[in-house]
C-alpha positions as CSV (number, residue, x, y, z in Angstrom):
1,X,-34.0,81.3,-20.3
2,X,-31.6,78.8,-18.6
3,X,-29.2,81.6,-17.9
4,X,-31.9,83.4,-16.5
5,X,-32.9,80.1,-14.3
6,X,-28.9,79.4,-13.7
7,X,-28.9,82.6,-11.9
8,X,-32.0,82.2,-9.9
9,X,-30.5,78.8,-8.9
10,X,-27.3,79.9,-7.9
11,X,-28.8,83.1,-6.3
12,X,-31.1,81.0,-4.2
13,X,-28.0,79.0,-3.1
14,X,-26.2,81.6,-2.1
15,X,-29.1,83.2,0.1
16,X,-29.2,79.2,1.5
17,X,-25.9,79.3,2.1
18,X,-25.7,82.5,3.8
19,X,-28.8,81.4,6.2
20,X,-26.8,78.6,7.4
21,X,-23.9,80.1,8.0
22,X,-25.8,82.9,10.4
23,X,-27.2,80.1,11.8
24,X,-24.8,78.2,12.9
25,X,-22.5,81.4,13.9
26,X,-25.3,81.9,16.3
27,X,-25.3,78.4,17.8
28,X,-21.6,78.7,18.1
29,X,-21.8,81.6,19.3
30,X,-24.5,80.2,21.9
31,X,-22.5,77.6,22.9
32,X,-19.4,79.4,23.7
33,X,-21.7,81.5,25.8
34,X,-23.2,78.7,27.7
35,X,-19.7,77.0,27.9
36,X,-17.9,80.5,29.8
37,X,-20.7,80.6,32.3
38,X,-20.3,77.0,32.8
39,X,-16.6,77.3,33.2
40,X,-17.3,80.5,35.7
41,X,-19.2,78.5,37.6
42,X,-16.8,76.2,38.3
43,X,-13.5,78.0,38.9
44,X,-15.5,80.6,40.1
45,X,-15.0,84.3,40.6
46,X,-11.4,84.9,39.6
47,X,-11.1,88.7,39.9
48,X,-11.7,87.7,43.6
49,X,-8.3,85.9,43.7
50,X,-5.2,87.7,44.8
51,X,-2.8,88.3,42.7
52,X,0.6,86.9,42.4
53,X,0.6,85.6,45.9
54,X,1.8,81.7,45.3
55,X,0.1,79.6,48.2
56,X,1.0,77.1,50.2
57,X,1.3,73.8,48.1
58,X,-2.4,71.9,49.4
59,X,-0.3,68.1,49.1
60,X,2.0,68.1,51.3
61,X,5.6,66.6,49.7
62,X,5.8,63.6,52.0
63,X,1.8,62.6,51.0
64,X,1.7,59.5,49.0
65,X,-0.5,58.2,45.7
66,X,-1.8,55.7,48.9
67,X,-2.3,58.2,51.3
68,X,-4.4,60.2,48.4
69,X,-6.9,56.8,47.6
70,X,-6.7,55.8,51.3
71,X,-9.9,57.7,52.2
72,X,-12.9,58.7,51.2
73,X,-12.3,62.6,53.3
74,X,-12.2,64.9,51.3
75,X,-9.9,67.2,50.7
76,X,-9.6,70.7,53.4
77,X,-8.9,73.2,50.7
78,X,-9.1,72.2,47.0
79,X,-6.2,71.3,44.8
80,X,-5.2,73.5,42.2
81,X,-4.9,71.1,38.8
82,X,-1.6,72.1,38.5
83,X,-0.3,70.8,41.7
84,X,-2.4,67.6,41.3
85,X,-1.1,67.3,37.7
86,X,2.7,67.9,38.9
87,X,2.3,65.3,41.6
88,X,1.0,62.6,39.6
89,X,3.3,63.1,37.0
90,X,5.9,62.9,40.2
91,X,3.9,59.6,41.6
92,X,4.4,57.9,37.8
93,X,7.9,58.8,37.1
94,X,8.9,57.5,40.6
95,X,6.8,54.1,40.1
96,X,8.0,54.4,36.2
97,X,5.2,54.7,34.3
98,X,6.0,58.0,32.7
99,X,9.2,58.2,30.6
């Protein structure tokens, strides 16, 4: 009868286990819904963007970190990260705080 009980047991494990795991495949999968749309929303539409057209640079080279913190205006086009990253990692190397 243990065998019998063993099996039941292990049986009703498995059916727990397999709950939980469709469960929380469907929160992840949830959350990685609600994360895209959030991320949509904020780099917005990018099938609208043209294609392999580089832009004009939004900083212009002779702008300092100063000129950047010196005012509260903001910005009249928005800075792509990658610019922003490339001239901060610019502004540190210069004052040496990035090796």
């Amino acid at each position: 009868m243990t065998e019998v009980n063993g099996r039941a047991s292990h049986c009703n494990d498995v059916c727990n286990l397999q709950r939980l795991v469709k469960r929380d495949s469907s929160i992840c999968r949830n959350a990685s819904i609600e994360w895209e749309e959030s991320r949509r929303k904020w780099t917005g539409d990018i099938s609208q963007r043209p294609r392999g057209m580089q832009n004009d640079p939004i900083i212009s080279w002779s702008t300092t970190y100063e000129d950047l913190l010196s005012t509260n205006d903001p910005f009249p086009k928005p800075i792509p990260l990658p610019e922003m990253v490339d001239f901060l990692v610019d502004t540190w190397h210069d004052e040496g705080l990035f090796d």
